[in-house]
N, C-alpha and C positions, 0 to 999 in steps of 0.2 A: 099227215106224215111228218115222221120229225127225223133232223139227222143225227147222228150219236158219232160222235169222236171222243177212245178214252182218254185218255193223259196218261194211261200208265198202260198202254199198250204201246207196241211196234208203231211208228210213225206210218203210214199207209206209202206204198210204194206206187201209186198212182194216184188217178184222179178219182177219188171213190172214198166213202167213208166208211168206218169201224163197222156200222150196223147201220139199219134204218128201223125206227117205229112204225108199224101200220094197225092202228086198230089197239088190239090185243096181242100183237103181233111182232116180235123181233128179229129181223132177217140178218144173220152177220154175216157181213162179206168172208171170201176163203182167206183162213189164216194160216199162214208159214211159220215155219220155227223160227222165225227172230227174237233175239235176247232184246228186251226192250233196254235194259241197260247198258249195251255195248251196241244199240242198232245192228248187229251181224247176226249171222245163221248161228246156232249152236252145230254140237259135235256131228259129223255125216256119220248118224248111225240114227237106225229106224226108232229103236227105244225110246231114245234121247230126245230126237225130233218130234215127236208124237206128243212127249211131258209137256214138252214146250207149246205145241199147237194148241194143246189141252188149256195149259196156263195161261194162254194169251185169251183164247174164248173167254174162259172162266172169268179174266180181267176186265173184258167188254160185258159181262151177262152183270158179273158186279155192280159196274158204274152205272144201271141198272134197276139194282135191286133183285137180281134174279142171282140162281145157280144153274149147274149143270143139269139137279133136276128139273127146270123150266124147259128143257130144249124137248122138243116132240119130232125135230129131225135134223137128219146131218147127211152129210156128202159127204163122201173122204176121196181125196185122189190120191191114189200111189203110184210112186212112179216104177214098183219093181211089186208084180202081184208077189213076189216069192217072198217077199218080207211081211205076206198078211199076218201069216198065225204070229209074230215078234209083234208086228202094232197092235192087232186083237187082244195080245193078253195085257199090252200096258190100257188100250182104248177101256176093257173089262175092268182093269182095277181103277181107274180114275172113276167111272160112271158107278162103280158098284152094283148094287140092283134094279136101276135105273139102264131102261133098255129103250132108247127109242127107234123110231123107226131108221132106217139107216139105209143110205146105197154106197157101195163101195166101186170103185173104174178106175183099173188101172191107165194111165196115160204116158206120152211120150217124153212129159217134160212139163218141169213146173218154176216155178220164177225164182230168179237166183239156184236155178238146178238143185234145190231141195226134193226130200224123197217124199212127204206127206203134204197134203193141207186136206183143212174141215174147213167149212161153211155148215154154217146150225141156224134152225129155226126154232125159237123158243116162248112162250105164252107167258104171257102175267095174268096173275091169278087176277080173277072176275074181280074182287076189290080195289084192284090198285089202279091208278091214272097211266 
């Protein structure tokens, strides 16, 4: 097991790291819309939030070696189900044809009262360490 902290992600807002390595295997913790470059939430709007959540994964799968297509599944929480079909169509164009498994649950309330977070599990290809 190894532990993964980016540098150019969001500073973690507890006691817990970016991701862990298991195996073949990349578990990222759930990420919030923070601007890693200003440490704050970005704009309180589902679109906006969602780029961001996107960007900050994409930043941990990077430091890496991996993409968005490595991920084989995701969590999403939202905090308001009525803004799915707004996050589905940005969540749609960032993954393109790349579809993985996914569970979506709206909840009550998410840290620093943002509207999204992802958590993704993603595989390195059988060559890589």
């Amino acid at each position: 097991m190894k532990l993964i902290n980016d540098l150019n992600s969001p500073a973690a807002i507890g006691p817990y790291s970016h991701a862990v390595k298991s195996g073949n295997l990349l578990f990222t913790s759930g990420q919030i819309p923070i601007d890693p470059a200003t440490s704050l939430l970005v704009e309180d709007e589902i679109t906006v939030q969602t780029n961001q959540v996107i960007n900050n994964l994409s930043s941990i799968l990077e430091s890496q070696g991996l993409a968005l297509e490595n991920i084989i599944k995701t969590t999403v929480f939202l905090k308001n189900m009525h803004e799915f079909k707004e996050f589905n169509t940005v969540y749609e164009e960032r993954f393109h044809d790349h579809k993985p498994a996914r569970s979506t649950i709206e909840v009550a309330s998410l840290p620093l009262d943002c509207r999204v977070e992802i958590e993704a599990i993603a595989e390195f290809p059988t060559n890589q360490e």
